[in-house]
N, C-alpha and C positions, 0 to 999 in steps of 0.2 A: 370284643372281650379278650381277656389277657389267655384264658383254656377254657376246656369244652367243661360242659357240665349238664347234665340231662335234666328233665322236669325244670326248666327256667324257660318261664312264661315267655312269650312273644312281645318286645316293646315297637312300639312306629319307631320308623327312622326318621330323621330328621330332611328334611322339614314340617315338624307332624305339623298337624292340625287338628290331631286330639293328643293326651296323653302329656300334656304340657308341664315343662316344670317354669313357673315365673317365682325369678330371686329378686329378691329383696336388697338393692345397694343402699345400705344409709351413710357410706362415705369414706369407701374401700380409696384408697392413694392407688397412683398410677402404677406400682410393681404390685402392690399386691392384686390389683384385678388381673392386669397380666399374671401372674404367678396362680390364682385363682383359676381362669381360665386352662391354664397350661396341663391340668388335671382336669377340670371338670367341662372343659367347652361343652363334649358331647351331650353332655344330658341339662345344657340350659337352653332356653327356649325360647327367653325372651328377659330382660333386663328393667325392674324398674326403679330408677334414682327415688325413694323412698320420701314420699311427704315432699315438703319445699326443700330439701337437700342442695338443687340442683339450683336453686338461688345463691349460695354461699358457698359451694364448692370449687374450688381453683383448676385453672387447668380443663373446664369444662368440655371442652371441642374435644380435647387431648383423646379423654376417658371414655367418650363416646366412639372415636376412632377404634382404641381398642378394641371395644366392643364386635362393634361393626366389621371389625377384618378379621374377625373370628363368624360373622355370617348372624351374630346376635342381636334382634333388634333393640332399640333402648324408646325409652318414654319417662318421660316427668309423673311424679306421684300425681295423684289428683286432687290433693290437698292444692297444689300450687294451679292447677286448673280454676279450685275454687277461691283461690285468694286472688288470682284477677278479677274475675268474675265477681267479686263484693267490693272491686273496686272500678269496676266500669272501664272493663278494660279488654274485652274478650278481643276485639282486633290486635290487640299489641300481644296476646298471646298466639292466636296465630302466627303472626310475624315471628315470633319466636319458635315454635314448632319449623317454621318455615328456614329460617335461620340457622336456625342446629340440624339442620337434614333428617326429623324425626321423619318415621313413617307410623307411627302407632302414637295416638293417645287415649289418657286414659279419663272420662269424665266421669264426675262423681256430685253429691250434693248430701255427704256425711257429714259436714262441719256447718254448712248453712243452708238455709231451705230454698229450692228453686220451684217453685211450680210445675209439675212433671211436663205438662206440655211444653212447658219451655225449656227443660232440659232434652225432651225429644226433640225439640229443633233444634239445638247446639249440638245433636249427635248425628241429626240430618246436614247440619252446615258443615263439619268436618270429615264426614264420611265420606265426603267429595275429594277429599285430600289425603286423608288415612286412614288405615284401621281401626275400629272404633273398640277399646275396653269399655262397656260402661259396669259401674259399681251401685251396686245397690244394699242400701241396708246403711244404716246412723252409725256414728262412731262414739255416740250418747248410750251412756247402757240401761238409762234409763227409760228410752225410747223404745220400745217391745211392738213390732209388727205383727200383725194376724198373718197366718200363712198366706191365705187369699189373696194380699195385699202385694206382699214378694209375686209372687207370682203373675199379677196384673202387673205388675210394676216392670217384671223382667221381661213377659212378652212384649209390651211397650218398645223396650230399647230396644230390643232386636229387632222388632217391625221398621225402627226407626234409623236404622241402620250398622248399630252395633255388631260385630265379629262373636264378640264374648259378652257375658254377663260373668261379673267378678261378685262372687256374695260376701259381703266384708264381715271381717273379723278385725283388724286395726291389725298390726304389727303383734301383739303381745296373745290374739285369739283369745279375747276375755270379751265379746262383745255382737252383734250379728246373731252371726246360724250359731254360736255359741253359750253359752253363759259366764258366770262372772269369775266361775271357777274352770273354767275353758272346759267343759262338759259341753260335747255335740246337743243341739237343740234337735234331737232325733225327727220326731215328728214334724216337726220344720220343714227338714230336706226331706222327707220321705215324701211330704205334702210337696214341694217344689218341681221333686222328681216324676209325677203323675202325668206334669203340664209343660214341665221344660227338659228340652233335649240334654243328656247330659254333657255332649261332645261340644254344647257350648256355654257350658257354666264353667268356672273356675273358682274352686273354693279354696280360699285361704284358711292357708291351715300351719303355721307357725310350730307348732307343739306335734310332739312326736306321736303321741296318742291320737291324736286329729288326723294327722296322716294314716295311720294305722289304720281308723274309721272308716276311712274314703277308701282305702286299701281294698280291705273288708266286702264292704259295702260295693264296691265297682270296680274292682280289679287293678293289675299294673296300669293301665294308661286311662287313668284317672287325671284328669287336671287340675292341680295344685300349685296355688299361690301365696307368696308372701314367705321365701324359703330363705332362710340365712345364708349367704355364700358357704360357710363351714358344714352348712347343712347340704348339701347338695347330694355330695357323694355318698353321706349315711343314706339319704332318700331314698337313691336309687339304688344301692343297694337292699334296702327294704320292700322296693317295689318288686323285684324279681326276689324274692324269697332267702336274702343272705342276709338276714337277723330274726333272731331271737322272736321278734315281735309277729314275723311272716313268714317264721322258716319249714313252717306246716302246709302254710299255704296252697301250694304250688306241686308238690310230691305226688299226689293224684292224679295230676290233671294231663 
């Protein structure tokens, strides 16, 4: 930190394993994620090419390098996980995980339906090779999960070998642990948090109020997904108590 300042919470140092911030690239050019980074290395956590981005993106290897010689890991959305997989292609996405030096992916089954057991074994067959994100929760908003359901659903992946359970909100947090006006589905997490550990959930949370929630709710080293590169530095700033929204937070404690 640039000077001293009292009552500012404790964050992990990196390389946490809790307290996580995951950004959101939907298709930062090669100076601006260098220039990106150049400010914000410290407080990212891990990098994910947003949806299928990382199919039409030029320079792919290049952007990844970046990343990576900043100690950041990357992984493909899992939109692009599940657009092989509806096309019968789960080997060639391996090959590709393999090919771009990923060490994390992220599997998901928000856009098409997989039958849980068999997405516990897509999470068992990669786990052998990376860290496992799995996401749980529809990117349909018209699809409404009973808590129960999350919760069976996320013990699953983790038994199965997932690192994180990612609770989706889509890029925009109008959908998931959310509602349509990106209002936290309170009772949702509060039911999730009974049965699942929090230090391996990761809530996306897009919207500054969301963040604010998780804030709230679990303190600085919270783990929060789905964060705009421009939004980084506002984040963490907010996590330790330098804005308006948490600047009470913390002065107590």
């Amino acid at each position: 930190m640039n000077f001293a300042l009292n009552n500012i919470p404790e964050r992990t140092m990196k390389p946490r394993e809790f307290g996580l911030t995951m950004v959101m690239d939907k298709g930062m050019g090669l100076e601006g994620a260098r220039d990106f980074l150049s400010v914000a290395a410290p407080y990212v956590d891990i990098i994910k090419l947003g949806f299928g981005t990382s199919y039409v993106t030029a320079n792919l290897k290049e952007k990844i390098k970046i990343y990576n010689d900043f100690g950041i890991p990357v992984y493909f959305g899992g939109t692009l996980f599940e657009a092989f997989l509806v096309r019968n292609q789960f080997d060639d996405y391996l090959n590709v995980v393999k090919e771009y030096g990923l060490t994390h992916v992220e599997v998901s089954d928000g856009s098409i339906t997989i039958p849980h057991i068999e997405k516990c074994g897509y999470i068992e067959k990669l786990a052998k090779h990376v860290t496992i994100f799995s996401e749980v929760g529809s990117k349909d908003a018209a699809h409404i999960m009973p808590p129960y359901k999350w919760i069976e659903l996320m013990k699953a992946e983790l038994e199965a070998g997932a690192s994180y359970v990612i609770a989706e909100a889509r890029e925009a947090g109008n959908v998931g642990i959310y509602r349509g006006s990106g209002e936290v589905r309170e009772g949702l997490v509060q039911e999730i948090l009974t049965q699942i550990p929090e230090k391996r959930i990761i809530w996306e949370a897009p919207q500054k109020a969301q963040q604010v929630y998780f804030l709230e709710l679990l303190g600085a080293n919270v783990n929060l997904g789905n964060i705009a590169p421009n939004e980084v530095i506002p984040l963490e700033a907010t996590r330790v108590g330098l804005r308006g929204d948490t600047f009470h937070m913390f002065l107590n404690k």
